[in-house]
C-alpha positions as CSV (number, residue, x, y, z in Angstrom):
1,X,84.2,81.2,111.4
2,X,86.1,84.9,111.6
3,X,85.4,86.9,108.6
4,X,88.5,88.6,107.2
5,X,87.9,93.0,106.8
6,X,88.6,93.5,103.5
7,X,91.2,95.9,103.4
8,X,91.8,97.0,99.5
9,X,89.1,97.0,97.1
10,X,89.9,93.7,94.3
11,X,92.6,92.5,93.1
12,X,93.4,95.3,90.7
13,X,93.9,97.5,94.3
14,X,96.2,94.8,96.0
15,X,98.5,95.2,93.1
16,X,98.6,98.4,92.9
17,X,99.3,99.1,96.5
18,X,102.2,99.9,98.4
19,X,104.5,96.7,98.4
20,X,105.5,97.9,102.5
21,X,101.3,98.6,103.0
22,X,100.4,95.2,101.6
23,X,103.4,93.6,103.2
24,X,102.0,94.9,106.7
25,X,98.3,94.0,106.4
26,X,99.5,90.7,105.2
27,X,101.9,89.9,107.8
28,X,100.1,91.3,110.3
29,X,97.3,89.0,109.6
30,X,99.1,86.2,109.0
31,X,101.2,85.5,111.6
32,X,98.3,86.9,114.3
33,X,97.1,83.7,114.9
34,X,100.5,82.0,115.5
35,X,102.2,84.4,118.2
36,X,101.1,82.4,121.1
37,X,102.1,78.8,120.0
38,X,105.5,77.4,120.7
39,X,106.5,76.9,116.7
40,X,105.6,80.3,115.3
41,X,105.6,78.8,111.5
42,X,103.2,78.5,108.4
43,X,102.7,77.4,105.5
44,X,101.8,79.2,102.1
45,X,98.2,78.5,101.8
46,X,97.3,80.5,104.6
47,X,99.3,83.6,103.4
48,X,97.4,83.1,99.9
49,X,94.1,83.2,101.5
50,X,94.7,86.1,104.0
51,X,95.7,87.9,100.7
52,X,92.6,86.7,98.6
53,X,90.6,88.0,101.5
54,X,91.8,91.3,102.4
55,X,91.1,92.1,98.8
56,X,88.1,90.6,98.3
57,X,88.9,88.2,95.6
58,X,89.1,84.8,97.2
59,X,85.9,83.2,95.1
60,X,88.6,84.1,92.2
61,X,91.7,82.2,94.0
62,X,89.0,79.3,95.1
63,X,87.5,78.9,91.8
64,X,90.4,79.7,89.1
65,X,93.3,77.5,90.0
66,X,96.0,78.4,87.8
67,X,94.2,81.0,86.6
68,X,96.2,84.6,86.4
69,X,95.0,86.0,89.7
70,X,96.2,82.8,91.1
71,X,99.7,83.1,89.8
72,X,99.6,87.1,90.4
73,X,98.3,86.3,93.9
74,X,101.3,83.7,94.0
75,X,104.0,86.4,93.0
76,X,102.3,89.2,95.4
77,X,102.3,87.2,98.4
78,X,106.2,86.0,97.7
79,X,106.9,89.6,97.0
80,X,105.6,90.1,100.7
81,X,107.2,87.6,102.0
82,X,110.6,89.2,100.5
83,X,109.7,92.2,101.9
84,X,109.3,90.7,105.6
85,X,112.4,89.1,105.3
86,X,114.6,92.3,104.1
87,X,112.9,93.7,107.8
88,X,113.9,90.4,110.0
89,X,110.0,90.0,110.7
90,X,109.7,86.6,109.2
91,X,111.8,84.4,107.0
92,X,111.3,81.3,105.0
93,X,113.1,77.9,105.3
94,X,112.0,75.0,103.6
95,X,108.2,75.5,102.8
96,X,107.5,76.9,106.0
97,X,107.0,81.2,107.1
98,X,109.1,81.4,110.1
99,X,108.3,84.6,112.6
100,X,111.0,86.0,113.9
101,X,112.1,87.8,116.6
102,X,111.6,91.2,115.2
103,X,108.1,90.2,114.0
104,X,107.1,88.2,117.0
105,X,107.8,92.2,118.3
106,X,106.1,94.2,116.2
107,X,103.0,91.7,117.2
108,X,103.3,92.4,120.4
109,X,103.4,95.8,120.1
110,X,100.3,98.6,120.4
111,X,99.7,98.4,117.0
112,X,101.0,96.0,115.1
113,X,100.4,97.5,111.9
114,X,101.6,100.2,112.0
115,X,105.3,98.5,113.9
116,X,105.7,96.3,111.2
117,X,105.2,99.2,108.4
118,X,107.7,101.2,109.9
119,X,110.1,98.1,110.1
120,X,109.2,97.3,106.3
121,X,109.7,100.9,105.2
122,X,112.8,101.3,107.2
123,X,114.2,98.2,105.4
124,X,113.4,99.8,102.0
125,X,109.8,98.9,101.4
126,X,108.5,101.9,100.5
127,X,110.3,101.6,97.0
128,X,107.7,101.9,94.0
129,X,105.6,99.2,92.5
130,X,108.6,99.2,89.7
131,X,110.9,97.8,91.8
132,X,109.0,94.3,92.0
133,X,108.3,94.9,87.8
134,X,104.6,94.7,89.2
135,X,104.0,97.4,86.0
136,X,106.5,95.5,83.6
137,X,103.9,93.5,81.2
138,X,104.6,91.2,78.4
């Protein structure tokens, strides 16, 4: 079985990072694994535990259902997924992740990372942690 490279260190780091970074790494990851098969499409879970994974807190998400790092892992991915639609990379209908034809792109590109950051920052990504009210607490 691949092992995910952790790219942020914990939870506390995934939240704090980016929104357009995370988006990337996330959708980058994600939708990888999809851009050869005929439906590009997928469902939440996987999104949840390419998240959990690239910051090194999936035993948490495993092992604490319903816990708040579930629900905060919940909220970042669909923040992400917000995100991917503002840049036309992937969009959701139903309870599926569609990739679109802008992500299916940036996939195919040189470096896929780095594609879909610039699409994500260009659709106004780049905006501060604030503008999710990821530092707004109770």
């Amino acid at each position: 079985m691949e092992r995910t490279q952790r790219v942020f260190d914990g939870f506390a780091h995934v939240e704090a990072a980016e929104p357009a970074a995370l988006a990337a790494h996330l959708f980058v990851r994600s939708f990888s694994g999809v851009l050869d098969k005929s439906e590009t499409r997928l469902k939440w879970y996987p999104v949840l535990k390419n998240l959990s994974q690239q910051g090194g807190f999936e035993s948490e998400l495993r092992l604490l259902r319903g816990s708040d790092v579930t629900s905060a892992a919940r909220r970042l991915a669909l923040e992400c997924v917000l995100l991917w639609e503002s840049a036309a990379l992937a969009a959701r209908w139903t309870e599926d992740l569609w990739l679109l034809g802008a992500g299916r792109a940036a996939l195919s590109s040189s470096d896929p990372f780095e594609t879909a950051l610039g699409a994500l920052r260009r659709a106004g990504g780049n905006h501060p942690a604030e503008a999710f009210g990821r530092l707004a607490r109770p």
